[in-house]
C-alpha positions as CSV (number, residue, x, y, z in Angstrom):
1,X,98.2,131.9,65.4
2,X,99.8,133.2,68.5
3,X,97.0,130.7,70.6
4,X,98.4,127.8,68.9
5,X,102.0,129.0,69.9
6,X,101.3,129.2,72.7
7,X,99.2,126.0,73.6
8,X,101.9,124.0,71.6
9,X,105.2,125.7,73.7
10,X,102.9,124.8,76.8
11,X,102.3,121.0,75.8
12,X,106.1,120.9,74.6
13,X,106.9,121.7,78.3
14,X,104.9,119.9,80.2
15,X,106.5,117.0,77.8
16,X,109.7,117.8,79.2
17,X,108.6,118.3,82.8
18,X,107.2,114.7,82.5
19,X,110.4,113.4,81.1
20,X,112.4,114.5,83.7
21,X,110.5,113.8,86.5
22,X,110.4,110.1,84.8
23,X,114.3,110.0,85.1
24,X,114.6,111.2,88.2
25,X,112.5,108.7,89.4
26,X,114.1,106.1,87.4
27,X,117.6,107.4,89.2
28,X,115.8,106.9,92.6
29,X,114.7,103.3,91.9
30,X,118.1,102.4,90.9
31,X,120.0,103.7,93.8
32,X,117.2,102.4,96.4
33,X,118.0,98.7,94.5
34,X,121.5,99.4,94.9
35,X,120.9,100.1,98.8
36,X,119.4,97.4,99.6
37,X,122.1,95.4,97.4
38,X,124.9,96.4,99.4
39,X,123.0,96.2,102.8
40,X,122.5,92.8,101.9
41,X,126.3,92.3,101.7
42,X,126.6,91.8,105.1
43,X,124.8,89.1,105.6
44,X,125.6,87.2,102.9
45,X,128.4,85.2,104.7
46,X,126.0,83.6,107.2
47,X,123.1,83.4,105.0
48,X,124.3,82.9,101.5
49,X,120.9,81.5,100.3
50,X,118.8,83.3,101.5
51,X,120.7,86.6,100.2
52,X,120.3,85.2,96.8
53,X,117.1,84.3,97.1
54,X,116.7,88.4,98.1
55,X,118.1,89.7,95.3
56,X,116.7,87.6,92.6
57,X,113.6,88.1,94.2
58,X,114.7,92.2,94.1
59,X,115.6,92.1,90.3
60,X,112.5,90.3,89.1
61,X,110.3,93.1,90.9
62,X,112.3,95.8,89.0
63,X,112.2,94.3,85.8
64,X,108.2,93.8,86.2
65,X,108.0,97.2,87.6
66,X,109.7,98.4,84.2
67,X,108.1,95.9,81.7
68,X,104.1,96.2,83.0
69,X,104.2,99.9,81.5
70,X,105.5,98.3,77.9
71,X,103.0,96.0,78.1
72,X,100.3,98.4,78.9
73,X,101.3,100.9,76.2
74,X,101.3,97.9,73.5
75,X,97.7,96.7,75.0
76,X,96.2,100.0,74.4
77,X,98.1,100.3,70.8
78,X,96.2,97.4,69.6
79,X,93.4,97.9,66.8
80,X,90.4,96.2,67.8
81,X,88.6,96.5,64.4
């Protein structure tokens, strides 16, 4: 009994680990988007289309960066019977 215990706290924490390493990096994808956001600032007077262009460009990588995972977890969910 004290095995299982034991082998269950250790999956628990590498659980957590995972989770928090998954925010962190969530937290560093979000402030290198916001980086290059505001460095794009600058320009945006002499080039406004091309700024645009940018950052739409910059948001639909993001948003495929976070919905590929979703759609891989739902793949491999599927019952194939």
């Amino acid at each position: 009994m004290l095995l299982l215990g034991a082998r269950t706290w250790q999956a628990l924490s590498r659980f957590w680990d995972g989770t928090g390493l998954l925010h962190m990096m969530r937290g560093e994808w979000y402030d290198s988007v916001s980086c290059l956001v505001a460095f794009s600032r600058s320009a945006k007077a002499t080039r406004p289309a091309e700024v645009l262009e940018f950052r739409h460009t910059l948001v639909r990588l993001m948003r495929c960066r976070v919905l590929i995972p979703l759609r891989v977890q739902s793949v491999l969910s599927w019952d194939f019977d």
